[in-house]
C-alpha positions, 0 to 999 in steps of 0.5 A: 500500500503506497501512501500519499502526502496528499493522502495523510494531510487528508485523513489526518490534518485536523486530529494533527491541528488539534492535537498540536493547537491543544499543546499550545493554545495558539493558532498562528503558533499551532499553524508553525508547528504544524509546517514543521510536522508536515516537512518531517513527515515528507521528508520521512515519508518514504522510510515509514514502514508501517510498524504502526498506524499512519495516525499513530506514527504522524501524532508521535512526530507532532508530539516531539516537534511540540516538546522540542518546541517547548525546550527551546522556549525553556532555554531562550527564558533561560538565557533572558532571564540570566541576562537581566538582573532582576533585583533580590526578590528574583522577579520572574516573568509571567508567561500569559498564554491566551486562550484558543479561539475555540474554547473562547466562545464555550462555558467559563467552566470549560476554559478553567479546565483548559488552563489547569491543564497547564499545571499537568507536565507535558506527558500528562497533558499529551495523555490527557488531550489524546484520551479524553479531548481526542478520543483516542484508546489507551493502547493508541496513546501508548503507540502515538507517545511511545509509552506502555499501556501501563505508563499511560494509565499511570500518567493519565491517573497521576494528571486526572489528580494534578488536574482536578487539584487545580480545578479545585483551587480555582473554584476556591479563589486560590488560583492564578493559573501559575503552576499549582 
């Protein structure tokens, strides 16, 4: 079975988009990223020897393009944050993400539940939106991640638990959407 570009963007764009734009919570960023995903795909299209499925194989480059995405962020707020001198309190600076375009226009309740997500770490948040935001069984999370079932029913336990502790604290006034 040959499998075209045009073919994989078909079936495949818009669990990408979504999964790529629920990491981030930002279109124009989302849409980057999703470049990125799209080149390594092309370019390693022809070497794809179908151990997995096309969506299970596509979702795993975009899950790496995003963390080393979030890496590089790390080490440029590192490296800002060194450069100045911030005083004795060590000020940090915050980062205000803004919220998707979608869940702009749905319940209050549901937008908290996107930004306490944040509080998960990135495995946590990759399982959580795999499972619960895009349906996808443990065993496909398992492939997409590179995890075993039971690492993903582990980290999915650990982030439903980290999740609903800053949900409550939000309810309780207690919340900034800081890390909890």
């Amino acid at each position: 079975m040959k499998i075209t570009f045009d073919q994989l963007y078909d079936d495949h764009h818009q669990d990408l988009y979504q999964f790529i734009f629920y990491m981030v919570k930002d279109k124009t960023l989302t849409e980057d990223l999703l470049q990125e995903v799209y080149l390594k795909v092309f370019k390693s299209l022809p070497r794809f020897r179908g151990d997995s499925s096309v969506k299970t194989w596509i979702l795993s480059i975009a899950r790496h393009v995003v963390i080393d995405y979030f890496r590089s962020q790390k080490r440029k707020r590192k490296r800002f944050v060194d450069f100045f001198d911030w005083g004795e309190k060590g000020e940090k600076l915050k980062d205000a993400q803004p919220l998707p375009d979608e869940i702009a226009e749905q319940q209050e309740e549901i937008q908290n539940l996107y930004r306490c997500l944040d509080n998960c770490t990135v495995d946590q948040k990759s399982v959580i939106i795999l499972r619960y935001i895009q349906s996808f069984s443990v065993r496909e999370t398992a492939e997409i991640l590179n995890f075993s079932e039971s690492k993903v029913r582990t980290t999915q336990h650990r982030g439903l638990k980290v999740l609903k502790m800053a949900m409550e604290k939000y309810r309780k006034g207690e919340a900034d959407y800081e890390r909890l």
